[in-house]
Backbone as a printed PyTorch tensor [residue, N CA C, xyz], in Angstrom:
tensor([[[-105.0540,  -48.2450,   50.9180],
         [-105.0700,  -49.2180,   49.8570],
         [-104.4830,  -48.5820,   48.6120]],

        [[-104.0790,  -49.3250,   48.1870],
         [-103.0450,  -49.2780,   46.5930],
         [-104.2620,  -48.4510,   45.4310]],

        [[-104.0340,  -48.2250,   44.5540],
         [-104.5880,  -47.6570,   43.3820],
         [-104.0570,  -48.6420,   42.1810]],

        [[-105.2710,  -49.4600,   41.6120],
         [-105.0000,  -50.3170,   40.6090],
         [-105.2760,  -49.7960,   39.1410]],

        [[-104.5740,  -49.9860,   38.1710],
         [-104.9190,  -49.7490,   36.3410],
         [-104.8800,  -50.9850,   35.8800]],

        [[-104.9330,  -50.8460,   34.8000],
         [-104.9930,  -52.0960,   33.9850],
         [-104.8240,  -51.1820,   32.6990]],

        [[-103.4930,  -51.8300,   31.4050],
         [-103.2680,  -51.6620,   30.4510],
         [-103.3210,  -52.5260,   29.6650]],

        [[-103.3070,  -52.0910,   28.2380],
         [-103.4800,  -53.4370,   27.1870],
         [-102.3280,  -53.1570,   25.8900]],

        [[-101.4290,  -53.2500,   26.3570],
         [-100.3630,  -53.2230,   24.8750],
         [ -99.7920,  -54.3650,   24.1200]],

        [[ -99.9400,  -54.2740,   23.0510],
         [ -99.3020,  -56.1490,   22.0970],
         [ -99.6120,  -56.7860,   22.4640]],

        [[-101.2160,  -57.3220,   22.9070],
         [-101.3410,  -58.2100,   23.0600],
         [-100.9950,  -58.8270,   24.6880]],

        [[-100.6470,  -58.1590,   25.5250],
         [ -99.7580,  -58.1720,   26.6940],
         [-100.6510,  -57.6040,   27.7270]],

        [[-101.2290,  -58.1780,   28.7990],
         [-102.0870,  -57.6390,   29.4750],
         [-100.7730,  -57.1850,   30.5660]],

        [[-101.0920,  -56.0090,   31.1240],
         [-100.0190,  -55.5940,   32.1700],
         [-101.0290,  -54.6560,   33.1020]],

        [[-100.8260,  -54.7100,   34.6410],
         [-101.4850,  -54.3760,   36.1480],
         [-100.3120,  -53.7240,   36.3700]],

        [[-100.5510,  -52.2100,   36.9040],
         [-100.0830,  -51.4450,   37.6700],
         [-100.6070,  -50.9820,   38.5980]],

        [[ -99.9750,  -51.3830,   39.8450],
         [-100.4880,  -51.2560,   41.0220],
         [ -99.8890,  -50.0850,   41.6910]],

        [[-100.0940,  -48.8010,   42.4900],
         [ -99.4860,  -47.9540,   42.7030],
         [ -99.5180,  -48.3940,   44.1900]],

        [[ -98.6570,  -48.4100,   44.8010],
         [ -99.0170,  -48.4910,   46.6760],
         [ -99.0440,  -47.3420,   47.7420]],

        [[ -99.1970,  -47.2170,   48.6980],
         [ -99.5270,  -46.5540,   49.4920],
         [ -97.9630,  -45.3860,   49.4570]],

        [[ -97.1340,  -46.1060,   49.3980],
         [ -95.6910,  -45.2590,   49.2310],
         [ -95.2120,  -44.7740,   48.1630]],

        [[ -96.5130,  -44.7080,   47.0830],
         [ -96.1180,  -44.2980,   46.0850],
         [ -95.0940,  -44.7140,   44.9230]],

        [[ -95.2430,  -45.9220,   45.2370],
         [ -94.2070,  -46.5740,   44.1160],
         [ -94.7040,  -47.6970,   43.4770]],

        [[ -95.2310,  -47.6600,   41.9520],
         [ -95.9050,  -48.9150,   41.0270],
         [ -95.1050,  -49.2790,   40.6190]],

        [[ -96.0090,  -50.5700,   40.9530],
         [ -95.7580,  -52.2190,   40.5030],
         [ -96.4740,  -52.5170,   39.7690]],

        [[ -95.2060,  -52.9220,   38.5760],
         [ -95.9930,  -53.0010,   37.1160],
         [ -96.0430,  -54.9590,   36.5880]],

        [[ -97.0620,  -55.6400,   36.5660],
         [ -97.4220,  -56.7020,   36.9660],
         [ -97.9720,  -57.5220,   35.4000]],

        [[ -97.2570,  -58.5390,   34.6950],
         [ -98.1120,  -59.2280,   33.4580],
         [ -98.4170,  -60.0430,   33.8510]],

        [[ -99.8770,  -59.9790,   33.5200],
         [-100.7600,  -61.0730,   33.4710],
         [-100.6570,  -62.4780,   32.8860]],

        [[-100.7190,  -63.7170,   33.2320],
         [-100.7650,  -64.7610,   32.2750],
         [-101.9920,  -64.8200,   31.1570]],

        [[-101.8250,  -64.9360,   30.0570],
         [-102.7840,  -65.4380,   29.2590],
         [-103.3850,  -66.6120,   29.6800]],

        [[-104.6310,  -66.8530,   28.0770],
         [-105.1800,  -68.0620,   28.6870],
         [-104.7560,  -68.8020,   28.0940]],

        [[-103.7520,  -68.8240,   27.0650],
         [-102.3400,  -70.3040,   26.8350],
         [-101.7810,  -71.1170,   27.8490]],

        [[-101.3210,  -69.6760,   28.6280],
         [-100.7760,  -69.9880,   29.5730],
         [-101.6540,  -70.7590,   30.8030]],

        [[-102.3630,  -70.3190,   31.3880],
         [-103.2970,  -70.7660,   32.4040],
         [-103.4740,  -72.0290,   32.0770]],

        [[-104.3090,  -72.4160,   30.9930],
         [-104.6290,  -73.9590,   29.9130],
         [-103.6220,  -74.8090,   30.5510]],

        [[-102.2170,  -74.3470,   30.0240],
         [-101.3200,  -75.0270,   29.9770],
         [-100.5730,  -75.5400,   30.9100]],

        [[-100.8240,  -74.4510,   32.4770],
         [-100.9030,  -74.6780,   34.0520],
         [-101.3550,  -75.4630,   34.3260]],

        [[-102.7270,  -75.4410,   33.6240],
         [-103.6440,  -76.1740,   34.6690],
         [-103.6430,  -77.8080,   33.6110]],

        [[-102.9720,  -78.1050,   32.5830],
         [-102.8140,  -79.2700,   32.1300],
         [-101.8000,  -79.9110,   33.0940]],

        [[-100.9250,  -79.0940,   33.2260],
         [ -99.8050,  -80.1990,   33.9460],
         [-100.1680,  -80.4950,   35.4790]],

        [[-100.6820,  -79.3030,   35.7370],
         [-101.6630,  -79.9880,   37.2430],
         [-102.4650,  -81.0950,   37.4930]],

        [[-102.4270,  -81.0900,   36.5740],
         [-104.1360,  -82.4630,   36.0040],
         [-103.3470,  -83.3790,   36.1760]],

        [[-102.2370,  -83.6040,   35.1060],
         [-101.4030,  -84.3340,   34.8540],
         [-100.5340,  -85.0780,   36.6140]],

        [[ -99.8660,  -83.8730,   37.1190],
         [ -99.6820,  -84.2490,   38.4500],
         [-100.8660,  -84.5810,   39.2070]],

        [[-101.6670,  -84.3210,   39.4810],
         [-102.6760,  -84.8650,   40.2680],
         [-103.1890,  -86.1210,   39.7630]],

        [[-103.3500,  -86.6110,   38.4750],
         [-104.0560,  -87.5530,   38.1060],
         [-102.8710,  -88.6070,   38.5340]],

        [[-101.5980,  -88.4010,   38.3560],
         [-100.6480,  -89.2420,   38.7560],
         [-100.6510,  -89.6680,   40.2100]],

        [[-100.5550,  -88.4450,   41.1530],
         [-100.6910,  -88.9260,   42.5060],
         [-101.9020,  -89.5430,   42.6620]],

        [[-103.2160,  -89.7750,   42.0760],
         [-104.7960,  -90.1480,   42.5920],
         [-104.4170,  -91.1780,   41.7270]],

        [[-103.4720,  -91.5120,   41.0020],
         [-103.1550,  -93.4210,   40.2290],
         [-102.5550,  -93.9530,   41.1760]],

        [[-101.2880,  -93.2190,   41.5010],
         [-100.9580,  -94.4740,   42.6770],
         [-101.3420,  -94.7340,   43.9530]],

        [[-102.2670,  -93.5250,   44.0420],
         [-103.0000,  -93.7450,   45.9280],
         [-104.2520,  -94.8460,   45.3290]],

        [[-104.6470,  -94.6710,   44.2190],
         [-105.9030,  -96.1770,   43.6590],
         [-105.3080,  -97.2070,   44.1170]],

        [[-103.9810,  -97.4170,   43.6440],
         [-103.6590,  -98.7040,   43.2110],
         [-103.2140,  -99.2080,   44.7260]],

        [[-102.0950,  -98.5020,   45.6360],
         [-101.9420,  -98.7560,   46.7090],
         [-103.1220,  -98.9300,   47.3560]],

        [[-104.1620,  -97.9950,   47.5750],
         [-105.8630,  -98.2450,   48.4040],
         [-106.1860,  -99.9820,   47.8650]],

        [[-106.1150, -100.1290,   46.5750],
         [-106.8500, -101.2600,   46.4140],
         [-106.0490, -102.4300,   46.5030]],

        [[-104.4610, -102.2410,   46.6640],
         [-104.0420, -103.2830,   47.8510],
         [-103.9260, -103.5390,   48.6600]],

        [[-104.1520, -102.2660,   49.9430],
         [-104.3800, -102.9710,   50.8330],
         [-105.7470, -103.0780,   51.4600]],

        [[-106.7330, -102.8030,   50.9150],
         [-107.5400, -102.6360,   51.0840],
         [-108.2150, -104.5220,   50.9300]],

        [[-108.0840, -104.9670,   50.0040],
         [-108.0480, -106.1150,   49.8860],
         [-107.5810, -107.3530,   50.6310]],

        [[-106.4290, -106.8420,   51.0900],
         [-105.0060, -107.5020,   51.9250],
         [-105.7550, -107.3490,   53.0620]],

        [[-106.3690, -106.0730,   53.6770],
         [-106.9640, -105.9160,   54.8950],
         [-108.4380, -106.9440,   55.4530]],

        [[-108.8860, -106.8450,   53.7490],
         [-110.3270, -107.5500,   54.1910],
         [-110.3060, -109.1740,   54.2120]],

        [[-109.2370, -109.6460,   53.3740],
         [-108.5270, -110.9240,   53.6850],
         [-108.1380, -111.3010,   54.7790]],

        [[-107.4380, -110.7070,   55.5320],
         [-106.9840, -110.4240,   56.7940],
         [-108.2800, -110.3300,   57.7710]],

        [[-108.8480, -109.6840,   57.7270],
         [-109.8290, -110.0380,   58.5890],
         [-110.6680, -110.3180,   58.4640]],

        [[-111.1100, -111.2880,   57.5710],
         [-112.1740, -112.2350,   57.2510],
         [-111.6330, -113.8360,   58.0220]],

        [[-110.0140, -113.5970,   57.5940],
         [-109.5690, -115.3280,   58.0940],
         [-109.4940, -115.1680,   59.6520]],

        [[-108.9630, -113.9820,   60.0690],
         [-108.5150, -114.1560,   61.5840],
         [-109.5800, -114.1060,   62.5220]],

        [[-111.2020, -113.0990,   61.8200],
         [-111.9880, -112.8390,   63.0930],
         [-113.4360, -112.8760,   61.6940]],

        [[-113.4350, -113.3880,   60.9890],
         [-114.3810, -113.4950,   60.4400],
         [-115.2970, -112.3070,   60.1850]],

        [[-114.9670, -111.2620,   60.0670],
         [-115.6780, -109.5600,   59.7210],
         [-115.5210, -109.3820,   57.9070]],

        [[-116.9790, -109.6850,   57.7360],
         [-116.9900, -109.2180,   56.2970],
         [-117.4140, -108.4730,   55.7260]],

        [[-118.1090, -107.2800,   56.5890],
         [-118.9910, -106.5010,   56.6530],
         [-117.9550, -104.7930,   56.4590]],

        [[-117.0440, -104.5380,   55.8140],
         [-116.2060, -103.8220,   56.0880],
         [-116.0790, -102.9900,   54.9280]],

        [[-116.7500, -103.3790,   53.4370],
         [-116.5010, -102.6320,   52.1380],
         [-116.8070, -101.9170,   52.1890]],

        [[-118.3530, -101.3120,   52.6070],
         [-118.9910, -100.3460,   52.4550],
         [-117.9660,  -98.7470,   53.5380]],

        [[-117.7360,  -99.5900,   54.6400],
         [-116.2830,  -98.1930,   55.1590],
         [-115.4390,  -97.8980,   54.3440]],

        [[-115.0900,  -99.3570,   54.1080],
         [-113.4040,  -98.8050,   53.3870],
         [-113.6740,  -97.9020,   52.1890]],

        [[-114.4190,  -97.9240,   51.5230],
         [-115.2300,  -97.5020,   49.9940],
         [-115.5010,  -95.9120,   50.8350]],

        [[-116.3630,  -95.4870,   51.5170],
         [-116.2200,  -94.4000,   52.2150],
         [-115.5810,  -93.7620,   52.7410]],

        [[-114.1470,  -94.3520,   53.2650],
         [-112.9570,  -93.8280,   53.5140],
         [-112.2970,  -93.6130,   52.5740]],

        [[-112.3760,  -94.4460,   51.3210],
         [-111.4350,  -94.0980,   49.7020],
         [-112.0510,  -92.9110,   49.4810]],

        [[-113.5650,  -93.1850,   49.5410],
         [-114.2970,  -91.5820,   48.7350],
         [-113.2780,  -90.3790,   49.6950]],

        [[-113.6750,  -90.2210,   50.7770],
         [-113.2590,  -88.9930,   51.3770],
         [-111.6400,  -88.4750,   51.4510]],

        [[-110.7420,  -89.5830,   51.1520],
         [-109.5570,  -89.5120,   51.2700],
         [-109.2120,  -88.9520,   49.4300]],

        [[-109.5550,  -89.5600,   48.5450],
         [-109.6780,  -89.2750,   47.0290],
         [-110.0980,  -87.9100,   47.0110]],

        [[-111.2120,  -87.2780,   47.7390],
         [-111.8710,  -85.7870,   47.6770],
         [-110.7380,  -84.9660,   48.4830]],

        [[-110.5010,  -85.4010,   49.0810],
         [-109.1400,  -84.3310,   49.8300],
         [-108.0940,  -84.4430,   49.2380]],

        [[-107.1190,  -85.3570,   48.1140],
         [-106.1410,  -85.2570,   47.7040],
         [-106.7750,  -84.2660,   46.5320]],

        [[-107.9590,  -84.2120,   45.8560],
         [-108.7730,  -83.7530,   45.0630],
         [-108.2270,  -81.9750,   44.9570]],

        [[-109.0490,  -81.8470,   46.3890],
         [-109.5620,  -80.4320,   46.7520],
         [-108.0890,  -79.7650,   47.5480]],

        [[-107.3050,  -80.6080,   48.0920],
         [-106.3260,  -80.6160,   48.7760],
         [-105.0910,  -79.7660,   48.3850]],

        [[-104.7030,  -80.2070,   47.1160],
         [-103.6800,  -80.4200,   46.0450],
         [-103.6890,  -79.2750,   46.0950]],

        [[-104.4620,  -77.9850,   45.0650],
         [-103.9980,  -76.8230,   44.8360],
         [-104.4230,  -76.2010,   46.2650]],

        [[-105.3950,  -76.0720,   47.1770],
         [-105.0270,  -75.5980,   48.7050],
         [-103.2470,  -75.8260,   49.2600]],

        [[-103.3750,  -76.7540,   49.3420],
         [-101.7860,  -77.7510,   49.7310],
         [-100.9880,  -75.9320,   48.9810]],

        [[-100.5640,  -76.3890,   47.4600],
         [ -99.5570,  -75.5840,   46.9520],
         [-100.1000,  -74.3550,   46.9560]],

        [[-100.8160,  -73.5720,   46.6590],
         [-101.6100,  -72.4610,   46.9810],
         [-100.9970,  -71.6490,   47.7590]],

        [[-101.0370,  -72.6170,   48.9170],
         [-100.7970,  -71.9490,   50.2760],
         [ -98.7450,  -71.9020,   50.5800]],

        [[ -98.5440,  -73.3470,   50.4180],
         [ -97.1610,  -73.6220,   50.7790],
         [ -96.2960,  -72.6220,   49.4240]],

        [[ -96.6110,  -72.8010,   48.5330],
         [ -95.6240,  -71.9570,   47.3320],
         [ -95.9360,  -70.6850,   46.9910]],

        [[ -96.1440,  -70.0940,   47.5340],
         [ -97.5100,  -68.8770,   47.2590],
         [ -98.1400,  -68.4460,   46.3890]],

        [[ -98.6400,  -69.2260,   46.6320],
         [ -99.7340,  -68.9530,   44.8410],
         [ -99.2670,  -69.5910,   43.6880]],

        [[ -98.5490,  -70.3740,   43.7450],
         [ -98.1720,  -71.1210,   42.3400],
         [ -98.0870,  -72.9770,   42.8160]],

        [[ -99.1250,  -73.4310,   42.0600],
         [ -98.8800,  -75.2460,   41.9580],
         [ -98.2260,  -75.2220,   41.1650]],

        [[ -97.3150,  -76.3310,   40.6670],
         [ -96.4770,  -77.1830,   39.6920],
         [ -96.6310,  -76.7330,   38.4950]],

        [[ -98.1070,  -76.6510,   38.2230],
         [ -98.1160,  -75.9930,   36.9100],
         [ -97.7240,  -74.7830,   36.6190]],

        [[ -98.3180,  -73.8020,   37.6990],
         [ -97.9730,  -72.0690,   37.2730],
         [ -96.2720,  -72.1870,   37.6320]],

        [[ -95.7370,  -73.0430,   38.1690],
         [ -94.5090,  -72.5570,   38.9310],
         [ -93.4890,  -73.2520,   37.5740]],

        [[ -93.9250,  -74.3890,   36.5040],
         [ -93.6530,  -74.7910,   35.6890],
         [ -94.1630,  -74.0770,   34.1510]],

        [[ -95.0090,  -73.6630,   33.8540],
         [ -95.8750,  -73.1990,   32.7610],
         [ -94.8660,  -71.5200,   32.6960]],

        [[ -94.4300,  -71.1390,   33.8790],
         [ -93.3950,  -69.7560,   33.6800],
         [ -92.7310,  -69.6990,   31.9710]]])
């Protein structure tokens, strides 16, 4: 395993990591401007994608229960669909930075934008 420091010059947090081959990697930290300011535009993207999955859910969701109220008379169906919004809303939720996390490595929209 690597040998880690941590320095503090101007204001400038900087990680030097030494590795096994003997060669450091000298690493700046984001502030917490920065981070803030990540994690605003994340919000921002996420709150956007969880507006239009509302608005689409609550058309067809509607369209659906219309639909099968006239053709087979089932009216008994809100309380699913409402439980399927919850769980589908918690995974775009929890999803989102897993999702980019993983696929961008380590940077959502925001850190990959907030640069």
């Amino acid at each position: 395993m690597g040998k880690l420091t941590s320095t503090q010059t101007n204001f400038i947090n900087r990680v030097t990591i030494q590795t096994p081959e003997s060669v450091e990697l000298e690493l700046t930290l984001a502030g917490i401007g920065n981070r803030a300011y990540a994690l605003l535009i994340d919000y921002i993207v996420l709150g956007l994608i969880l507006l239009v999955f509302i608005i689409a859910w609550g058309v067809l969701s509607s369209q659906l229960l219309d639909l099968l109220d006239y053709f087979f008379g089932i009216n008994d169906l809100r309380l699913w669909l409402l439980a399927i919004y919850l769980f589908i809303t918690f995974s775009i939720y929890v999803g989102y930075f897993v999702l980019f996390e993983t696929l961008w490595q380590g940077q959502t929209p925001g850190k990959r934008y907030g640069k």
